[in-house]
C-alpha positions, 0 to 999 in steps of 0.5 A: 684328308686323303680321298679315294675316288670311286667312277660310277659311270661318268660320274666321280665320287670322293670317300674320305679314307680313315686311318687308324692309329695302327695304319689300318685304313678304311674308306668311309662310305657312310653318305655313299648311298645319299650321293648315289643311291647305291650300297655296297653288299658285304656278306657277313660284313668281312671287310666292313668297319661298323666302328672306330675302337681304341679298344682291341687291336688284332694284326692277324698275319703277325700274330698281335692281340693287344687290350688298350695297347698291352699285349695279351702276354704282357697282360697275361703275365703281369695282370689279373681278370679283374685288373684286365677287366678294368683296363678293357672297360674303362681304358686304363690300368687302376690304380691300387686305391681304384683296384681295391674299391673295384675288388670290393664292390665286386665282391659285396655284389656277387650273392644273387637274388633268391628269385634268380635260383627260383628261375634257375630251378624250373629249367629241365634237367636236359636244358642246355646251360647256355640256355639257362644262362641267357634265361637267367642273365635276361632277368638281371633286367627285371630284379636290378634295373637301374636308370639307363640315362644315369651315369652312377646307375650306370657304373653300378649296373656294370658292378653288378654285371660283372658280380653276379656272372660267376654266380649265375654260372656256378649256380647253374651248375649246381642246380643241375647237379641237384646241389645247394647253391654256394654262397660267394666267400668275401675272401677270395679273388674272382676266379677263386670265388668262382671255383669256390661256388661250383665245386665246394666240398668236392675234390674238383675245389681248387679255390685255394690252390694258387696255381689253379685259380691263376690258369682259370684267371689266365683262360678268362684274360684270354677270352676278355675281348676279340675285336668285332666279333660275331657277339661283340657285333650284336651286342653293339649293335642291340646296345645301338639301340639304347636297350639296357647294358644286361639286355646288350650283353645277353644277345652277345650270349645268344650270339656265343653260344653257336657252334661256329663261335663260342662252341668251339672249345667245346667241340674240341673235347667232343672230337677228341671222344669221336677219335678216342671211341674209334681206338685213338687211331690218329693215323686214320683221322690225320689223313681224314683231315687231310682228305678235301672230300671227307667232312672231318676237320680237326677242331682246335687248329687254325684260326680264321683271324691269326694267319700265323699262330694263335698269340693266345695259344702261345700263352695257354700251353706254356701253362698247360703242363704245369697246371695238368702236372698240377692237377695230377688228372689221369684222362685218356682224352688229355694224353689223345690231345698230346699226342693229336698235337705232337702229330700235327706239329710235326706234319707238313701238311699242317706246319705249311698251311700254319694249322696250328692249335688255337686257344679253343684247343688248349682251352678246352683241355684246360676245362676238362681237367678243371672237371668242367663239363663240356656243356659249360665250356660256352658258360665259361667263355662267356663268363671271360668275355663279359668284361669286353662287352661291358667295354664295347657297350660302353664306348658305343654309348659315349659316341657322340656318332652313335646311330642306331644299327641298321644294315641295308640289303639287296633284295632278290625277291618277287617283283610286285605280284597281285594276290587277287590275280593268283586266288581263284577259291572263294571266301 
């Protein structure tokens, strides 16, 4: 096994150095502080590896996702949510016999609980609904416990997880609508159940429009899972623990829902309506953007990870046009977005620096023809995204390494300090 030597002093410490099966190298520091006393501080843990994965695989500077080995384009184009749900969980493509009963356990899972909407209702109406997701997900735990230590119980807490998540969406949608709730209809895939539940007997019911329901399918394929991410971290780590799989996956959902993670889309739209409230005066926010000093950043361009272009961007807009044809949506917001990226595609400034639109930009114009409201942008990525935390949970599970997470610090506090020498009232 290759070695890395590390001097502390006179003293020469060796660290094994992993590879992995993409030629990522990592070197292992996990006895590092029992053979020195020391730890390394890597704030916000960037260069830090809190696992071994066969999972997901990024290569940021070309531009690479892939799930279980399949490029994202590949799986984009020849797989639905629930087939690439099923690979990212469990690791292997299914079979028809295995994808038919995965379909079918879904769909007998997918109507909720009455207690669920009871909860559902007592939110006030200006409750966010990402709140009121993480509320109504964490009461999956107390209506459909299951045995965590049982394999069966297990599988079938994933069935249900993944059931009863368009319905948790729809229906919060609906009730904050002041609209009846909409049972799932058997017939129909995923996404188009989903469309079926929020927008029943509205002009926004897509649910049999082919087009429609695989641009969402698509939009959901592209979130499923992103390598450690901020949740996905959190739902390991918490899942490290032994907590249950509904109480795992709800942290990744607190985690998600920050500005600075799952919110993204969302404030693309929101940017788009600053510039569209201010007379569509690109000129004027182009050279904000450019300007160091000024606070303003174009939402939607770039990507911390993919120092090229976004490979899930590539996808979405060759899909976008046709579904807005499709939709026939008049939004002046949609054409801003248009010509926002005609301008920064043609502009040197962001074409040197490959500030390029990312998938939270397409996908959140995407969103808003579907008519979704903004609100419900997070809800919806983390309705794609479930299926990776299931994934990510259940790997965590099966490591016969599992230790319970627990990050250490470098404290910058008082040193000891006495309380009686700093009181001088009396009791």
């Amino acid at each position: 096994m290759a070695e890395a030597e590390l001097l502390l002093g006179d003293k020469k410490i060796m660290l094994p150095i992993i590879e992995g099966s993409e030629g990522e190298k990592a070197i292992d520091i996990s006895k590092l502080r029992a053979q020195t006393g020391f730890v390394t501080l890597d704030n916000g843990y960037v260069n830090t590896g809190s696992c071994e994965s066969t999972i997901t695989f990024i290569n940021g500077e070309e531009g690479i996702l892939r799930y279980r080995g399949y490029s994202i384009a590949d799986v984009c184009q020849n797989l639905d949510f629930l087939e690439t749900s099923y690979l990212v969980i469990y690791g292997e493509l299914p079979s028809q016999e295995q994808y038919d009963n995965f379909c079918r356990d879904i769909n007998e899972n997918m109507v909720l609980d009455p207690a669920i909407f009871a909860l559902m209702k007592t939110f006030p109406k200006v409750a966010h609904p990402m709140a009121e997701l993480i509320s109504a997900a964490s009461s999956l735990s107390a209506i459909y416990p299951y045995d965590t230590e049982s394999k069966e119980e297990t599988e079938k807490a994933i069935v249900q997880y993944l059931a009863k998540m368009p319905s948790l969406a729809a229906g919060i949608y609906r009730i904050r609508k002041g609209l009846p709730v909409v049972a799932p209809d058997p017939t129909l895939s995923y996404a188009a159940n989903f469309l079926h539940m929020m927008f029943q007997d509205t002009d926004a019911d897509h649910s049999r429009d082919a087009d429609v329901v695989k641009a969402l399918d698509m939009l959901l394929m592209l979130h499923v899972d992103h390598e450690q991410n901020c949740s996905t971290a959190t739902v390991r780590v918490a899942g490290s623990s032994h907590v249950d799989l509904y109480a795992s996956c709800v942290s990744g959902m607190a985690a998600l829902w920050g500005p600075l993670h799952g919110g993204a889309n969302q404030a693309v739209i929101e940017m788009l309506n600053q510039i569209h409230a201010d007379g569509n005066d690109l000129d004027k926010y182009i050279a904000k953007a450019k300007d160091k000093d000024d606070s303003f950043r174009l939402m939607g361009f770039g990507h911390r990870v993919y120092k090229n272009t976004d490979p899930r961007a590539n996808i979405i807009s060759q899909h976008s046009d046709q579904v807005l044809e499709k939709l026939n949506v008049e939004d002046p917001l949609l054409d801003l977005a248009r010509n926002l990226e005609s301008v920064a595609r043609g502009d040197d400034y962001f074409v040197s620096r490959k500030l390029f639109p990312n998938v939270d930009f397409y996908s959140g114009i995407l969103y808003k023809a579907l008519q979704i409201p903004t609100d419900m942008f997070t809800v919806m990525f983390a309705l794609g995204r479930l299926p990776g935390w299931i994934g990510q949970w259940r790997e965590l599970k099966a490591d016969p390494m599992l230790r319970i997470g627990r990050p250490r610090q470098i404290y910058q506090g008082y040193t000891q300090r006495s309380v009686a020498a700093k009181v001088t009232r009396h009791h």
